[in-house]
Backbone as a chain_set.jsonl record, in Angstrom:
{"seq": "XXXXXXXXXXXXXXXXXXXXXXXXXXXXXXXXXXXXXXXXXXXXXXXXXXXXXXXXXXXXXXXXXXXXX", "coords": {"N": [[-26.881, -39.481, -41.917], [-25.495, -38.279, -40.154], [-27.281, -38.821, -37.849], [-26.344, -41.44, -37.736], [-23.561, -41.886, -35.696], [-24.617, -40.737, -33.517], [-24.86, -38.418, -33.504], [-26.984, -34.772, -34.021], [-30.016, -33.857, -36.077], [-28.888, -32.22, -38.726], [-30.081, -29.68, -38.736], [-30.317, -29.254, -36.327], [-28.101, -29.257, -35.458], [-26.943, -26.766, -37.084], [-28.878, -24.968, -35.37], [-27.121, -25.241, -32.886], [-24.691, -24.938, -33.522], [-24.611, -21.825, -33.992], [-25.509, -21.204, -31.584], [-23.567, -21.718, -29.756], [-22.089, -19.719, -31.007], [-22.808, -17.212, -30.08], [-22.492, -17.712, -27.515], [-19.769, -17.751, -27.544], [-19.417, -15.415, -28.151], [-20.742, -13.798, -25.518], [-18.82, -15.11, -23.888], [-16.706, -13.497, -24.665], [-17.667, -10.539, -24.034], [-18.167, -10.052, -21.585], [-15.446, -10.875, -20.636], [-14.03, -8.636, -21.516], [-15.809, -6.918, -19.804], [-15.029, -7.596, -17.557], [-12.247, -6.974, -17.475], [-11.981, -4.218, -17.563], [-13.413, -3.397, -15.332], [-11.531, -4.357, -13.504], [-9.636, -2.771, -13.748], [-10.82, -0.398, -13.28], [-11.076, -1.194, -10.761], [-8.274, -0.722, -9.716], [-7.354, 1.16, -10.339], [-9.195, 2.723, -8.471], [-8.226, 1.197, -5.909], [-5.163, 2.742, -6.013], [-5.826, 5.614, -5.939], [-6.96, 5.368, -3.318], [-4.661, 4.836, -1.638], [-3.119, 6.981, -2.235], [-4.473, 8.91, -1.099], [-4.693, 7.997, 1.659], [-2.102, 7.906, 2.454], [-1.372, 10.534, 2.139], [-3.123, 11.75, 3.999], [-1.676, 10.567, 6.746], [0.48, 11.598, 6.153], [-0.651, 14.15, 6.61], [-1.707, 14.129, 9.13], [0.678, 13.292, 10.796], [2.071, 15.408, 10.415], [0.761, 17.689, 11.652], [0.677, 16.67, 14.231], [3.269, 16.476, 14.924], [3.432, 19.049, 14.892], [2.124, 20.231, 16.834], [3.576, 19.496, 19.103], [5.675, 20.843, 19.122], [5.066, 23.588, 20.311]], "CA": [[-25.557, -39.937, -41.584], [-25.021, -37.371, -38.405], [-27.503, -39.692, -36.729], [-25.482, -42.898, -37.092], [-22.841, -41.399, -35.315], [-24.926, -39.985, -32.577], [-25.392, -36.524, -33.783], [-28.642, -34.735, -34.189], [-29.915, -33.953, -37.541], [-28.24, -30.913, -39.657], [-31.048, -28.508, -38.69], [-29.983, -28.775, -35.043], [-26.436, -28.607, -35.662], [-27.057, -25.964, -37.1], [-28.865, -23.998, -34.273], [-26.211, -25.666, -31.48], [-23.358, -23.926, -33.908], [-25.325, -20.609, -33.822], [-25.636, -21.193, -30.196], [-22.199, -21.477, -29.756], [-20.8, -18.674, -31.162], [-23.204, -16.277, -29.584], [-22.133, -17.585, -26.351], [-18.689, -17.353, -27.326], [-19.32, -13.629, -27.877], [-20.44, -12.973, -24.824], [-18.08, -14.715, -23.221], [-15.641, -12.421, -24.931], [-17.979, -9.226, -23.813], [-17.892, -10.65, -19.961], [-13.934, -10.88, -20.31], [-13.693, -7.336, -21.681], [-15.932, -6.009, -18.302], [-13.574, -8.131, -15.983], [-10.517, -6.312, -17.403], [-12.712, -2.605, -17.445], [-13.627, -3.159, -14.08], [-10.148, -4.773, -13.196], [-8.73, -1.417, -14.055], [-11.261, 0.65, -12.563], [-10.498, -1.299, -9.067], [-6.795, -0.954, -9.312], [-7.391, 2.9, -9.962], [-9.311, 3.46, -7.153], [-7.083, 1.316, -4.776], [-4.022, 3.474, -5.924], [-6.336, 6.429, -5.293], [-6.868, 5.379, -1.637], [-3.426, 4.534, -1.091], [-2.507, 8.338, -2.524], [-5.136, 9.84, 0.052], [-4.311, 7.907, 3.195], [-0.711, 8.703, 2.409], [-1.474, 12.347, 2.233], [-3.499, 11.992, 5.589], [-1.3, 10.43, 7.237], [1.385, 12.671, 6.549], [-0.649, 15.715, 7.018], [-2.073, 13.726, 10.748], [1.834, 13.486, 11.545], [2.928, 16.757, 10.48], [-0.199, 18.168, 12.808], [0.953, 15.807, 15.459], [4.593, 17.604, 15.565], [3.287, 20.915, 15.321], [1.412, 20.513, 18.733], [4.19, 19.041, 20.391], [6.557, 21.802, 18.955], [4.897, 24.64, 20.535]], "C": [[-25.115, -39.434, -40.215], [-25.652, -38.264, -37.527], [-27.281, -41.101, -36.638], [-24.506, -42.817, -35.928], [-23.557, -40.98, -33.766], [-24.878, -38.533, -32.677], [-26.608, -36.073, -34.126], [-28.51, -34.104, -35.533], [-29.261, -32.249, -37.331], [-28.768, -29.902, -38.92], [-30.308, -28.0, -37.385], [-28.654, -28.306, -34.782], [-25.869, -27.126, -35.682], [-27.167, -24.511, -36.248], [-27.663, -24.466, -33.169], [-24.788, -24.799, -32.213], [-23.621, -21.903, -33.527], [-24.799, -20.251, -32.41], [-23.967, -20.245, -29.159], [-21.418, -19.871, -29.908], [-21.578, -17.638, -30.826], [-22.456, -16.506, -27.892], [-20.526, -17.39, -26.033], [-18.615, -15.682, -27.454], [-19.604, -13.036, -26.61], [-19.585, -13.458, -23.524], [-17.142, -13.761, -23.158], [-16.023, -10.802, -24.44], [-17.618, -9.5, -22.226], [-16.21, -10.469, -19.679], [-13.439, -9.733, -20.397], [-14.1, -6.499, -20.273], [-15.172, -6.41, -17.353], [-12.566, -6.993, -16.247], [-10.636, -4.911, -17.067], [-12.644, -2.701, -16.116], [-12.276, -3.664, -12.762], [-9.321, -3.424, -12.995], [-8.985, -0.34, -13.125], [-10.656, 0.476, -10.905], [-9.129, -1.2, -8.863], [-6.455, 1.158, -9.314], [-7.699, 3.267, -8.816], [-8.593, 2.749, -6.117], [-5.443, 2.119, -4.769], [-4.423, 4.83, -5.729], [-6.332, 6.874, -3.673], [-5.864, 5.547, -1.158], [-2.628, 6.1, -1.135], [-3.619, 9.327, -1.176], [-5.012, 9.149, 1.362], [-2.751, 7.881, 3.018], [-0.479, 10.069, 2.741], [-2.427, 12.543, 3.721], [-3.052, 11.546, 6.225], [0.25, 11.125, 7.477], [1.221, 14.238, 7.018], [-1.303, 15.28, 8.547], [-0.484, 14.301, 11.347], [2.437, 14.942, 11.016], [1.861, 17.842, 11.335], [-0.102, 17.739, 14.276], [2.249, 16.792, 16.288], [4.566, 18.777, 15.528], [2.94, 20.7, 16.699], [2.525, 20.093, 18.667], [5.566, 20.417, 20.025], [6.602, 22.963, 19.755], [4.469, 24.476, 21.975]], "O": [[-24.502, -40.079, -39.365], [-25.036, -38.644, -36.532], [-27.778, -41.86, -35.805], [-24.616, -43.729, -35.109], [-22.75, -40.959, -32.837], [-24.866, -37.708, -31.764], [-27.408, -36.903, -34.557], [-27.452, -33.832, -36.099], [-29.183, -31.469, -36.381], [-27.958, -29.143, -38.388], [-29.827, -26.879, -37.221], [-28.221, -27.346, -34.144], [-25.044, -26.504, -35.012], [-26.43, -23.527, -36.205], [-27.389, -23.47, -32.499], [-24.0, -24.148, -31.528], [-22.895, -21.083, -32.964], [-23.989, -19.378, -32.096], [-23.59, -19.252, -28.538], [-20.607, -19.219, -29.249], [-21.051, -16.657, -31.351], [-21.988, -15.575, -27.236], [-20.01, -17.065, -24.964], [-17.822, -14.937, -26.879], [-19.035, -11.987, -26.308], [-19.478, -12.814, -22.48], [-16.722, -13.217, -22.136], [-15.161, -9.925, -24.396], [-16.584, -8.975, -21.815], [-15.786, -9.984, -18.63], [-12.513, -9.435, -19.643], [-13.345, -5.733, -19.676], [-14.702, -5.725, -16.444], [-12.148, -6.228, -15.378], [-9.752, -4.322, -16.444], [-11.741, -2.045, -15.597], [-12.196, -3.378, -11.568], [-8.481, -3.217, -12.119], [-8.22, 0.364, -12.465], [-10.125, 1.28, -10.14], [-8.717, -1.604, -7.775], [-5.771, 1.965, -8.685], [-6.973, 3.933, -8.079], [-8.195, 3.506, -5.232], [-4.692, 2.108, -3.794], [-3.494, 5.524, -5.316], [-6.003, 7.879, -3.043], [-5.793, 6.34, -0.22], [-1.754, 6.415, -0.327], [-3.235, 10.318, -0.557], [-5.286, 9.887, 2.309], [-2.304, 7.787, 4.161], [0.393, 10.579, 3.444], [-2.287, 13.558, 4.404], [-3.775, 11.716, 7.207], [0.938, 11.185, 8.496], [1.993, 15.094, 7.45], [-1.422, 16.274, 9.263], [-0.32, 15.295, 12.055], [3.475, 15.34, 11.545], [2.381, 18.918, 11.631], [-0.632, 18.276, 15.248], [2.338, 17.405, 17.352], [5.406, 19.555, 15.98], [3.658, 21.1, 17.615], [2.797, 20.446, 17.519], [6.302, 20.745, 20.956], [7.679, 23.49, 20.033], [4.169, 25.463, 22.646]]}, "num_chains": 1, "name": "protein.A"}
């Protein structure tokens, strides 16, 4: 009956459902490392942003010492 329709027999169905829901798993593992590694890069750009903050205030507070003295 599946192949009146244009479907392949049962058996294959079968494996193409299989198929399926392995590949929906790893899309779901793939979406989990985006968000891991999403995280990680938003850490280390608020990292950077906390150390060229802090060198640029300890450049300019080295800047107005020399010119102080």
């Amino acid at each position: 009956m599946a192949q009146d329709v244009g479907l392949p027999p049962n058996e294959d169905l079968h494996v193409l459902r299989g198929r399926v829901a392995e590949l929906g798993e790893l899309v779901q593992s793939l979406r989990n490392q985006i968000s891991d590694l999403t995280d990680d890069l938003d850490a280390a750009r608020a990292t950077k942003r906390e150390l060229m903050t802090h060198l640029n205030t300890t450049r300019a507070a080295s800047i107005a010492e020399v010119h102080l003295q």
